[in-house]
C-alpha positions as CSV (number, residue, x, y, z in Angstrom):
1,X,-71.1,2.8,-23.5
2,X,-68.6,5.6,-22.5
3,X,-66.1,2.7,-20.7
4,X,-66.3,1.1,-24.1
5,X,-65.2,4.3,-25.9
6,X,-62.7,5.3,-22.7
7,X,-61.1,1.8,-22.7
8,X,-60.8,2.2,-27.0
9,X,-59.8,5.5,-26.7
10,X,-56.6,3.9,-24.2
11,X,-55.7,1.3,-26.4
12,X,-55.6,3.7,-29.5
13,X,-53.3,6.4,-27.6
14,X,-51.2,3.4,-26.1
15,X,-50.5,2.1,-30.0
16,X,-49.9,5.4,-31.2
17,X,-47.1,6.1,-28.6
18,X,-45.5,2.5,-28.7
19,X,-43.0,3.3,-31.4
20,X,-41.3,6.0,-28.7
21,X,-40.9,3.6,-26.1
22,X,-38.6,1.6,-28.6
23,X,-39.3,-1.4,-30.8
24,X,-39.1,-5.1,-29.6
25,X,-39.3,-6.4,-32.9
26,X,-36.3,-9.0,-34.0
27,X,-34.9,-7.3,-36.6
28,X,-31.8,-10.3,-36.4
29,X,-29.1,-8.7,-34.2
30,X,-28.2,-10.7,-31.2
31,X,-26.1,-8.5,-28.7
32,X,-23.6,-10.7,-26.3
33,X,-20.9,-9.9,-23.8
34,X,-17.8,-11.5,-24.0
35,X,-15.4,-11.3,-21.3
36,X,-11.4,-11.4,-21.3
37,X,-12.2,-13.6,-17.7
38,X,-15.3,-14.5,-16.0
39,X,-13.7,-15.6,-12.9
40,X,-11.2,-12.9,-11.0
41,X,-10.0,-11.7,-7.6
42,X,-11.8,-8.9,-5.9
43,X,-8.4,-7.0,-5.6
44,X,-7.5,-7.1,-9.4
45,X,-9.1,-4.6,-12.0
46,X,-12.5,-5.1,-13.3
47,X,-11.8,-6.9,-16.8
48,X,-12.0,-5.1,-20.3
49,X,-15.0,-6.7,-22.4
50,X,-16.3,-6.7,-25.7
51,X,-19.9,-5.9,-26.7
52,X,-20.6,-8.0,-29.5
53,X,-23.6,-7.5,-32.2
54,X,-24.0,-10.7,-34.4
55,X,-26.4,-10.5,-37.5
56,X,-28.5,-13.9,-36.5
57,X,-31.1,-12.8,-39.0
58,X,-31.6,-12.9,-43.3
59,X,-31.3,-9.0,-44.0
60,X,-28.9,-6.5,-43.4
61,X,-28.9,-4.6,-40.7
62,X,-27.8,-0.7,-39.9
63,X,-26.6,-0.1,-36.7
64,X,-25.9,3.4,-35.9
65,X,-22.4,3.8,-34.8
66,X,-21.9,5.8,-32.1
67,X,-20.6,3.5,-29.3
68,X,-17.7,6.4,-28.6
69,X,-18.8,9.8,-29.9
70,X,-16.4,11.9,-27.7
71,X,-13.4,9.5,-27.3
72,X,-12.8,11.4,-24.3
73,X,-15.8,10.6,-22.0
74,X,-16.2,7.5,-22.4
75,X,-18.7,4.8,-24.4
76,X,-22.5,6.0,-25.6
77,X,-24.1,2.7,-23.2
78,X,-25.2,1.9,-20.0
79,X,-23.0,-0.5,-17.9
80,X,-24.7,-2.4,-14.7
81,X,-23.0,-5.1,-12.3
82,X,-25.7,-7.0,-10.5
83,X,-25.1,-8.8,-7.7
84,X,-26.8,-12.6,-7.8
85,X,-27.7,-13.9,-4.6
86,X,-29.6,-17.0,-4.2
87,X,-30.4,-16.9,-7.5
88,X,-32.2,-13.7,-8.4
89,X,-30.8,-10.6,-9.2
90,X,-30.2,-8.3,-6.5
91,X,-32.6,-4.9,-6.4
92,X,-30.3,-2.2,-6.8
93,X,-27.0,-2.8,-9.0
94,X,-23.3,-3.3,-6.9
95,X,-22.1,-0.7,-9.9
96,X,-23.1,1.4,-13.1
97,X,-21.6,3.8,-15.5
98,X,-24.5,5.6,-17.5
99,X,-23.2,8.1,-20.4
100,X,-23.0,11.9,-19.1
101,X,-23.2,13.4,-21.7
102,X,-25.4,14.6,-24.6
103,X,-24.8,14.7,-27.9
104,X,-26.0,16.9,-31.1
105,X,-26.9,14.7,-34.1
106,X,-25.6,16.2,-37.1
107,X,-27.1,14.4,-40.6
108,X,-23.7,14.3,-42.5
109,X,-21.6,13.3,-39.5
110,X,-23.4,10.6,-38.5
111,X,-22.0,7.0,-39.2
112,X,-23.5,3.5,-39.6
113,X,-22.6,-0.1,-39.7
114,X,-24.3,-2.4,-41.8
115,X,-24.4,-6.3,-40.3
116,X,-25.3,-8.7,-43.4
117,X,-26.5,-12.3,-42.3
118,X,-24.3,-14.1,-40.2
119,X,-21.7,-11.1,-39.8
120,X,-20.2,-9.9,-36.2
121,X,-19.1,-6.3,-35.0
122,X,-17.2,-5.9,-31.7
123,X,-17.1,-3.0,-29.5
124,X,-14.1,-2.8,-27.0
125,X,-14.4,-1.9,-23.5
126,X,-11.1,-0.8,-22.3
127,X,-10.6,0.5,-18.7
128,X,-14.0,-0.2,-17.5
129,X,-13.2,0.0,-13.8
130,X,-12.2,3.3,-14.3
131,X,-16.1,4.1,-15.7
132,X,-18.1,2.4,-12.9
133,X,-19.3,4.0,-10.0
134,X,-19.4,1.1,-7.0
135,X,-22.0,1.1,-4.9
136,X,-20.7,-1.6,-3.0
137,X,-17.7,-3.7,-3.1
138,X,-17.4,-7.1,-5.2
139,X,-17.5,-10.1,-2.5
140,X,-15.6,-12.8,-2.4
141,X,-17.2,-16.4,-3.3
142,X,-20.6,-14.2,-5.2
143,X,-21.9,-14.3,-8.7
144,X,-22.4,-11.4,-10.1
145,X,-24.4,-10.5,-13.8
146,X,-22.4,-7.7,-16.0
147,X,-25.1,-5.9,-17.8
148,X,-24.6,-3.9,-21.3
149,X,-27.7,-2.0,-22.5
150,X,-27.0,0.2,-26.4
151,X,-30.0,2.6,-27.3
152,X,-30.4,2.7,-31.1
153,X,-32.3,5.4,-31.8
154,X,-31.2,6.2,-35.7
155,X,-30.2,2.8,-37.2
156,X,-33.6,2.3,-38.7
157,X,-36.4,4.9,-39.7
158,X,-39.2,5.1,-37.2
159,X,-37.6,2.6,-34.9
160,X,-35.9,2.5,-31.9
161,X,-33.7,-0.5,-30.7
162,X,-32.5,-1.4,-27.3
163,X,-29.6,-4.5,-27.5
164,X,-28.7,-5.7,-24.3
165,X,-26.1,-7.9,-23.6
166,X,-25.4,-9.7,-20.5
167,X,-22.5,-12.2,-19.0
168,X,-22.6,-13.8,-15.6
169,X,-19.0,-13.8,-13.9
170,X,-17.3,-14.7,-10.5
171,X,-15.3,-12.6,-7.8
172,X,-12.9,-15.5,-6.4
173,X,-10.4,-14.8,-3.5
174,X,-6.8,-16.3,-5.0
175,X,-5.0,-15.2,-2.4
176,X,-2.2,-17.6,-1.3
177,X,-3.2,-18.1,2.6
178,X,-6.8,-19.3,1.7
């Protein structure tokens, strides 16, 4: 009888804390990555991208805007570069950039975005090579996974979001004495 009321005494404190681990539920927003190339050589700049929320749902949807709150430190998301090898992804990422910063919330300075049915918002990356920390060099001839993870934590009441967006791309040597 007391492993009965252990186990439903678990299960009661794991439904009660589920809402702060962040909600999974489709509320309609579909997050992409689109990239200016998916194919480059491993000398040239990491490409600029766009992260790309597109309302797939039938109601409008708040996002909470706050991609770039300090214009000066760089965008409010996670960026990972995973490396592809033999099909699966590799264990630790090639290279990140995670937010290092912390921000305040203040209720009147805070801004939303409202997606209705079938509408798109973009969110330019500009000068992402200069964010990323490398952990390794790209390679030559590898395919490599750009991951883009944006923690909504205010869009709706009593919900948090996670969007993540992925692309696959290539590193390709286009050198002249290949």
């Amino acid at each position: 009888m007391k492993k009965i009321f252990r186990i439903l005494g678990l299960l009661v404190s794991l439904s009660l804390h589920a809402p702060a681990w962040g909600d999974k539920a489709n509320n309609g927003i579909e997050c992409s990555v689109v990239m200016e190339k998916t194919s480059f050589d491993p000398r040239a700049a990491f490409p600029d991208f766009k992260l790309v929320f597109a309302n797939k749902g039938e109601k409008a949807v708040r996002l909470f805007d706050d991609f770039y709150p300090l214009k000066e430190r760089g965008p409010n998301m996670i960026i990972k570069i995973w490396s592809q090898g033999n099909g699966k992804k590799g264990e630790r990422p090639t290279a990140w950039y995670l937010p290092s910063y912390q921000m305040e919330r203040v209720a009147n300075l805070m801004r939303f975005i409202t997606l209705n049915p079938g509408e798109k918002y973009e969110v330019p990356v500009k000068d992402a090579y200069l964010l990323l920390t490398w952990l390794q060099p790209l390679a030559s001839g590898k395919i490599y996974e750009l991951e883009v993870r944006f923690r909504d934590e205010y869009g709706d009441p009593d919900a948090r979001r996670e969007y993540v967006g992925k692309k696959d791309f290539s590193v390709v040597d286009q050198s002249p004495w290949r």
